[in-house]
N, C-alpha and C positions, 0 to 999 in steps of 0.2 A: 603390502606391509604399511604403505603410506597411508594408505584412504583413512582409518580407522582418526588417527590424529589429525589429518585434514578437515574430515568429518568435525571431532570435537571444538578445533578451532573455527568454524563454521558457526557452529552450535553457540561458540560461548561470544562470538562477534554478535549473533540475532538475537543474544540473552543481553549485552551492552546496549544495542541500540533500543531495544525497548524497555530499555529502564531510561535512557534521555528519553524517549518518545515521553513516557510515564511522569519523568519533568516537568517537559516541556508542556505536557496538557495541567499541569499541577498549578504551573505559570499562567498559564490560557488564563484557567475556572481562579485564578485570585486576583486576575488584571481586572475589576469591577468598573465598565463604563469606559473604558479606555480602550478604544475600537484599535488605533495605528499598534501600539505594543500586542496586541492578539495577531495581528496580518502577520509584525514580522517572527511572530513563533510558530502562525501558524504554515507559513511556504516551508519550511523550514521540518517540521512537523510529518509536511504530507513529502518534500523531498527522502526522508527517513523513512518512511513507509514504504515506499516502493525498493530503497535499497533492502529491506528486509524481506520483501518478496523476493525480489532477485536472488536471496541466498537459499532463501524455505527452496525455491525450485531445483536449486543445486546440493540440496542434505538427502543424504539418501537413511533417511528412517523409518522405521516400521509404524505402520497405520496406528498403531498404540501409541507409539512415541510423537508422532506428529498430531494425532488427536489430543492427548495432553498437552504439550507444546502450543495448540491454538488454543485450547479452552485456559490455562494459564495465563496465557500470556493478555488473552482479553479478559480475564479477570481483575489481571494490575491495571490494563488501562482503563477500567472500569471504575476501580476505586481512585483512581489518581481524578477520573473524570465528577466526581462527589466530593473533592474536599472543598469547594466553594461554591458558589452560587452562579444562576446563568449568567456568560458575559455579556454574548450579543444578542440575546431578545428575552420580553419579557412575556412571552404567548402563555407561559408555565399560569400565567396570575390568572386569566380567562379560567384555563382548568380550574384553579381554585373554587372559583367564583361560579362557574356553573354547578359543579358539585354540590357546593354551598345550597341553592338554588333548589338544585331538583330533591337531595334531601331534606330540606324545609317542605316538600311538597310543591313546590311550584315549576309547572314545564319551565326546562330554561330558553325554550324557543318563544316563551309568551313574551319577558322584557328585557330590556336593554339594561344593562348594568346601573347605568345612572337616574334609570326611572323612581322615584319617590314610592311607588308603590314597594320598591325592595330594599328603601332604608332600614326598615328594621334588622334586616340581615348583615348590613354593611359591618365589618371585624378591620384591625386592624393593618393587618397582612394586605389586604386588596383596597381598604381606604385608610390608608394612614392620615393620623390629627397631624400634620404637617403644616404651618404656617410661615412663609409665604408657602402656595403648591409650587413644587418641583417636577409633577410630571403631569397627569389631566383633572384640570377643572372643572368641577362636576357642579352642580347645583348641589347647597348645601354641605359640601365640602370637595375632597381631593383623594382619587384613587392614581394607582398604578398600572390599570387596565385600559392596553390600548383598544382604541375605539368604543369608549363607554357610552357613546349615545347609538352604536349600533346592535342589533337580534345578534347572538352565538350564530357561529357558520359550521359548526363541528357534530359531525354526523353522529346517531343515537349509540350505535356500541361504541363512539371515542366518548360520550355523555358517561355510559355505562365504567368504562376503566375510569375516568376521574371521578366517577362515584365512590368505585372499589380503592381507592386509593385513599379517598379522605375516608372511609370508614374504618380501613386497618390501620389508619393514623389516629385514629380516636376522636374525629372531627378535624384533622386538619391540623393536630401539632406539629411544630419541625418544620412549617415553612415551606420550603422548596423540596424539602429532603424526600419526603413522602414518593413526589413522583419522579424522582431523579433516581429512585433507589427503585421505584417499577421500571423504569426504561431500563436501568443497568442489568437485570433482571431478564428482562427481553430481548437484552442485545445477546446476553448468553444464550438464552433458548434459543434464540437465530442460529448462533452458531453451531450447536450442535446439531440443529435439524441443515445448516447446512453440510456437516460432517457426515451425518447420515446419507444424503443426498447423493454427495460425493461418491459413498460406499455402494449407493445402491447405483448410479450412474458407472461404477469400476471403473472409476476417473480418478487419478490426483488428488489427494486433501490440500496441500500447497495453495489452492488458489482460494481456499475460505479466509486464507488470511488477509483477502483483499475485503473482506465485512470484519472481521475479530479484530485484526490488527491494527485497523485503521485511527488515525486520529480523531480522522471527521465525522465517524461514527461517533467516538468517546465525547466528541465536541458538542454536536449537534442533537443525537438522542438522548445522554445519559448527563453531561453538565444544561443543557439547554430544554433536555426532557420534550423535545416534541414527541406528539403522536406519531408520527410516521413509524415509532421502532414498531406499536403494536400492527400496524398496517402492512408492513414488510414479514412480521414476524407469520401473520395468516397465508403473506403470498408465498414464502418457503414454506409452510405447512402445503397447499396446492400444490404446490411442482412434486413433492411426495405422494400426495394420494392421487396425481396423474399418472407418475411411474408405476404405482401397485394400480394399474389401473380404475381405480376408484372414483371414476370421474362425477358422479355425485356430490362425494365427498369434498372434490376439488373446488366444485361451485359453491359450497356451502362456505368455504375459507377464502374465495375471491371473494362473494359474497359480504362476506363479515369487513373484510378489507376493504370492500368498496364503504361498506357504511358508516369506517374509522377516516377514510380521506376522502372518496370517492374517485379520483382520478388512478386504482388500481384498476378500475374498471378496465382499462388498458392491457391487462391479462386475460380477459376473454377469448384475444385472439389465440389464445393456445387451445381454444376448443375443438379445431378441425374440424375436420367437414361435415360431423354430423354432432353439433352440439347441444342438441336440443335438453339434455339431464343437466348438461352443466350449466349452462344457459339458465332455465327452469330453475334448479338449485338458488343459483347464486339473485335470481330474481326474486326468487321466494323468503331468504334471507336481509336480503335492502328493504323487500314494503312490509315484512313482519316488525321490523327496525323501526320503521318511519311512523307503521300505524295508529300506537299510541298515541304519540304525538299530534299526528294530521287530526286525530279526533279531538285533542284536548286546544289545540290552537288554529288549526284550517293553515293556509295557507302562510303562516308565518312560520312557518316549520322548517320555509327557504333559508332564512336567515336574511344574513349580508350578502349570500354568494353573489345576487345578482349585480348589486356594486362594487364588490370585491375585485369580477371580473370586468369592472370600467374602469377601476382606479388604475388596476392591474396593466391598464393601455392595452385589451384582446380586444375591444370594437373598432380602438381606431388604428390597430396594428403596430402599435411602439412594440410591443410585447415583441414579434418575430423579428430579432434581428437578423439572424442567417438571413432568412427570407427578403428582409427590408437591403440587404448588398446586393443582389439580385436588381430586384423589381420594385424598389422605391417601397415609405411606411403604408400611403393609400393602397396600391394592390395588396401588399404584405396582407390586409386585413381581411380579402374575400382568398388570393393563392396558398396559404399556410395553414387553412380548414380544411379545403379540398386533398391539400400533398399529405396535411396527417392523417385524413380517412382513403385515400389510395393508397397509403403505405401501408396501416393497418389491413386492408382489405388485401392488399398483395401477401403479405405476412399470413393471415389465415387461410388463402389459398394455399399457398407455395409451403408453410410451416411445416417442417416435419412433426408427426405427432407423437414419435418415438424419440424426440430432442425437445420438449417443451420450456424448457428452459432456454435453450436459444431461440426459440419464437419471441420467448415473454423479454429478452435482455434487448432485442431488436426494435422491440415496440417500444419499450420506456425510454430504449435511448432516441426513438425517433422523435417521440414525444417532447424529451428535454430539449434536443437539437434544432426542434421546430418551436418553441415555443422561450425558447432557452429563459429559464424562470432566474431569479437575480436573488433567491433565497437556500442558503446552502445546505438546509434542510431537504429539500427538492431533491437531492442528489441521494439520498439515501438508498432511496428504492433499489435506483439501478445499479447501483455500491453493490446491495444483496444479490442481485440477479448478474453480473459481474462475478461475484463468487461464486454463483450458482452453475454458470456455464463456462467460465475461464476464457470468455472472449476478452480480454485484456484490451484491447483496442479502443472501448469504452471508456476503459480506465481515467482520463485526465477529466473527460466527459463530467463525468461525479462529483469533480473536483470546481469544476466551470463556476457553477451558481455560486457557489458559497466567493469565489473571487471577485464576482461582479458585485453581490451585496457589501462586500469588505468596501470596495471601491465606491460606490452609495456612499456608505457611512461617512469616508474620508475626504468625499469632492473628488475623487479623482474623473477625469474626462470618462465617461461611461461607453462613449463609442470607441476610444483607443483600448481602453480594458475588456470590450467587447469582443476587439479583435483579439487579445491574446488569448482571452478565455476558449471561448469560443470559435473562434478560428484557428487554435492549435489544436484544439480539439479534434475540429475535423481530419489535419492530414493523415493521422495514425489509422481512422475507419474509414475515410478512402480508400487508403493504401491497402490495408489487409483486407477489407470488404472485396476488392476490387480482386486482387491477387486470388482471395478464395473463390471467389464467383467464376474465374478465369481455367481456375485447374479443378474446380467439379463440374462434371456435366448435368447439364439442367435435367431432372427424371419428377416427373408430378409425380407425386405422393398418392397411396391411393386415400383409400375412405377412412383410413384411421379404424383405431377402435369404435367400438359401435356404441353408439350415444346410450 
């Protein structure tokens, strides 16, 4: 006779808190430039988020009721994530700007933003008549585009959706809106392909509300518009057509997701042991992508990546912290290559092929944890793949990047911030990794479905 109102009062505490969630991101997207007021809404933000899991796991309602329940609920935070402009980056203006670019007709892997050959295209929005400049000075005036003297680094299908974005914009009206209202967009279809997921896994819906509910979802793809939502949104479409076993199909959406960031590639390992279609596929998707291009510009088709990743500190090992507590930043640079491709390589031996989603949640996370990136976008992926498989263990993991870029921003000590990130991170996938490893017994997998 109790559960029914227990239940409701359940219901109407995880309807309260995500209307503060809803707020508080409201707060985030109109604090403009003001990095310390975003940190402390957002700890705050992402502490609320997890109280709201913790209740989703204890309502007992029907797949109907929880399916509406997540897709609502990330629809408010969706709209709350649009009523302002990005706070912490301005990556959204590149998109503009390439779009710009390749609808003029010009590869945008031929020039750099600030090259004179693409003055004539220069608009308001990406070079504002600003005197004094306020953000980079460019020859001949002042954009808002970071790194204007370097090539786009953003793979042909992310070229592709900021095309499609300024086109059903009309060229580009509304600013930021345009692609903030594709990401918002994309963060729903995520969700529902991870509801589907759920249904066809006969798993729990509960834990998609670690992608739908999220803050730092609302934060990062839909007020800040990175690409990553379309990248995550192909590698839930994959863990679908690996369950119907459509492993084709599967390649052809890692595929698409490799050529929107490329470091999805990192899903492969859920190929198992004969992956040669999916493989193939998702090969044949990257250089159909890249082709045009490579023909219209040769080799500058690279971009910045190859700088990106020196600035980044991967050659001289700043990048792996984990690793650099161990064995100092020199080793860190040759041991943290080797551990991420014997992890991967252990993962697509050992992977179950009838759990691809926990193959794929093992690798990203190993990926971030080795690599640990200081941008909390980077978190996104494995946010999705977290909901995908309910390893919860992950969980603070997601959350890691985006505190170390806050801490950047602020000056705070990056090694002491490192360790909370980062080092709290670890003991949760220790502990349970350890604990699971201990009570199943080791059984090799056989050959999987057949490539």
């Amino acid at each position: 006779m109790t559960a029914p109102p227990l239940r409701n009062r359940a219901l109407s505490v995880v309807v309260v808190l995500l209307a503060v969630q809803a707020l508080l991101l409201v707060a985030i997207c109109n604090v403009v430039r003001h990095v310390r007021p975003v940190i402390a809404v957002q700890i705050p933000a992402f502490a609320l988020s997890l109280l709201v899991l913790v209740l989703l796991s204890r309502l007992r309602l029907s797949r109907r009721a929880m399916s509406l329940l997540l897709l609502s609920g990330c629809a408010v935070l969706q709209l709350a994530a649009l009523t302002g402009h990005p706070t912490t980056s301005d990556d959204d203006f590149r998109y503009s700007w390439d779009a710009k670019v390749q609808l003029a007709g010009v590869d945008p892997y031929r020039y750099a933003p600030q090259d004179p050959a693409l003055a004539r295209l220069r608009e308001t929005f990406t070079f504002p008549a600003e005197q004094p400049c306020l953000h980079y000075q460019v020859p001949g005036g002042c954009t808002v585009i970071n790194r204007p003297s370097v090539h786009t680094i953003y793979p042909p299908v992310a070229q592709v959706a900021f095309d499609a974005a300024r086109l059903l914009s009309f060229g580009g009206h509304g600013g930021h809106l345009p692609l903030q209202l594709a990401a918002a967009l994309g963060v729903l279809a995520t969700t529902w392909l991870l509801i589907r997921l759920a249904r066809r896994r006969d798993g729990p819906l509960w834990p998609v509300g670690v992608w739908a509910l999220s803050p730092i979802v609302a934060n990062e793809a839909t007020s800040n518009a990175h690409i990553e939502w379309l990248a995550v949104l192909f590698l839930v479409a994959s863990l679908l057509a690996l369950r119907s076993g459509r492993r084709g199909l599967a390649g052809v959406a890692i595929g698409a997701a490799i050529a929107t960031k490329l470091y999805p590639g990192l899903m492969l390992v859920t190929a198992g042991r004969r992956p040669v279609r999916m493989v193939a596929s998702a090969t044949a998707v990257v250089a159909l992508s890249y082709l045009p291009h490579v023909l219209a510009v040769g080799p500058r088709v690279i971009g910045y990546l190859p700088q990106y990743l020196k600035d980044e500190s991967h050659s001289s090992g700043g990048r792996y912290l984990v690793v650099q507590w161990v064995v100092g930043q020199h080793l860190a640079s040759y041991l943290a290559p080797v551990l991420l491709l014997g992890g991967l390589l252990a993962l697509w031996w050992w992977g179950d092929p009838a759990q691809p989603e926990r193959t794929a949640v093992a690798s990203v996370g190993l990926y971030v944890l080795i690599t640990t990136p200081n941008y909390a976008w980077y978190g996104l992926m494995l946010i999705a793949l977290i909901a995908a498989s309910g390893r919860w263990e992950w969980l603070y993991l997601g959350f890691a990047p985006g505190l170390l870029y806050m801490a950047a921003e602020v000056h705070w000590d990056p090694h002491v911030v490192s360790v909370y990130a980062y080092g709290t991170a670890l003991i949760p996938i220790v502990l349970v990794s350890t604990r699971r490893m201990l009570a199943t017994p080791r059984v090799r997998p056989g050959s999987g479905a057949a490539a």
